[in-house]
N, C-alpha and C positions, 0 to 999 in steps of 0.2 A: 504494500500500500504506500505509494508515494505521497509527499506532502505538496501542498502547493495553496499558495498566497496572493491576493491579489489587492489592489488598493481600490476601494468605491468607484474610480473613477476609471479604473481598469486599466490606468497612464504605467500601471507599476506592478511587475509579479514577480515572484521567487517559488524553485520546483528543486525538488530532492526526491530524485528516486529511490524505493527500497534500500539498496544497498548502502548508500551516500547515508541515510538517516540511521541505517542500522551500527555506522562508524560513530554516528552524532552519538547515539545509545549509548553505544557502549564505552567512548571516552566519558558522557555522564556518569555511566557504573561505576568505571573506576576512581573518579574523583571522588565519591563517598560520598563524607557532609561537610567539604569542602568547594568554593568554586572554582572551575574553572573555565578555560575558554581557548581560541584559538579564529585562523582564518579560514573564509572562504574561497575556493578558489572553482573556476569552471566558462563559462561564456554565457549567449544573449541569443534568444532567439532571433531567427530571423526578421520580426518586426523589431527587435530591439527594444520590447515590452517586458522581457523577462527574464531574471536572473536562473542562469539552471546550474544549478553546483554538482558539480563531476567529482568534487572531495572535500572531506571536511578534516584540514589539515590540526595534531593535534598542539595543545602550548608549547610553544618553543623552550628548550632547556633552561634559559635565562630567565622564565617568568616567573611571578612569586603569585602565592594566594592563600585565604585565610576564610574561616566561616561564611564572610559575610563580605570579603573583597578580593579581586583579580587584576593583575597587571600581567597583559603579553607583553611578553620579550619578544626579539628580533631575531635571536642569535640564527643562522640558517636560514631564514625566510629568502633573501635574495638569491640565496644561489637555488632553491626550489622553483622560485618564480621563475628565474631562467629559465631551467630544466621543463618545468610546466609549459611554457610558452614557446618552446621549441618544439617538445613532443608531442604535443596536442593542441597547441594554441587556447593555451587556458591561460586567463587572466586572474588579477586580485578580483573578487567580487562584492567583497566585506568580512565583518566578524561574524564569529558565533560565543555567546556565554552560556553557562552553566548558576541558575543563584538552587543551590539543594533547598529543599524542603519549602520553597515558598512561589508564587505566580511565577509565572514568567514574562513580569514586566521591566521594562530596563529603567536603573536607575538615573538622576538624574546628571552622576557621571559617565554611564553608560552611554544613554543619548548626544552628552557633550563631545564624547570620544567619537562617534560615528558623525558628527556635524565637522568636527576637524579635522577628520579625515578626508569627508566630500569636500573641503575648503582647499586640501593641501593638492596641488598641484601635478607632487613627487607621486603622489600615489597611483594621480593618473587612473583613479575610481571618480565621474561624478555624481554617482546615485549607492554610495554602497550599502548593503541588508546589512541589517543585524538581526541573528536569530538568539533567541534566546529561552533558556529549557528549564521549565521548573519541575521540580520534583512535589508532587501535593495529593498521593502517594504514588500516582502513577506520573510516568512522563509525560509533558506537559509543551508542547515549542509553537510560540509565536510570533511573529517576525515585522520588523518595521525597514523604512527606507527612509535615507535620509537626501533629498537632491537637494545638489548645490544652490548657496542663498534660498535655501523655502525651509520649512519646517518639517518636521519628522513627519513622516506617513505611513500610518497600523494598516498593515496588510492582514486580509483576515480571509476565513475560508468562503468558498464560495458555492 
């Protein structure tokens, strides 16, 4: 059962097949009651309406995290993105977090961190997802977009 997300105005969606979400799973499993998180990485369909993630890459070595907070590291990401975008022409597409035992709504640093990132140039994302997976007892994942200069947009099922 693949997920897939779309914005009311249908300007914006995000798709994860089976497999893609069963990696989201189970990097949740293993974090515990701990967050954590990492990137999206995959292409756009052909209208360019729609994020499709080919992988959900897991926290890089460098990152730290704690009950109730998450920082991605970098360490490795460039030379992935490379390799991704040679071998399959896969792009950055955004984040994904992990908050255990509660919604999965993103906090108001979470939201800041996907606005800075559609702002940053380097990243060369201007709409990137953030998904994000609560644990409330079963898994939980809902996902926003952030496009550059506008406001955050809840992608919801359709």
């Amino acid at each position: 059962m693949s997920l897939e997300r779309w914005s009311a105005d249908r300007r914006f969606g995000v798709r994860l097949e089976d497999d893609v979400l069963e990696t989201l799973r189970d990097e949740c499993a293993r974090s515990g009651h701990l967050e954590t998180g990492g990137v999206l990485l995959g292409r756009y369909s052909s209208r360019q309406d729609c994020a499709v993630v080919t992988e959900v890459v897991p926290a890089p070595p460098d990152s730290s995290r704690g009950r109730t907070w998450f920082h991605r590291g970098v360490r490795g990401l460039r030379a992935l993105f490379v390799a991704r975008w040679r071998a399959r022409r896969d792009v950055y597409l955004g984040e994904w977090h992990f908050h255990p035992g509660v919604n999965p709504e993103p906090s108001g640093r979470d939201q800041e961190q996907i606005r800075v990132l559609a702002a940053a140039a380097s990243v060369g994302c201007a709409a990137p997802v953030l998904l994000v997976a609560g644990l409330m007892p079963n898994l939980v994942i809902d996902a926003w977009v952030a496009p550059r200069r506008a406001p955050v947009v809840h992608l919801s099922e359709r």
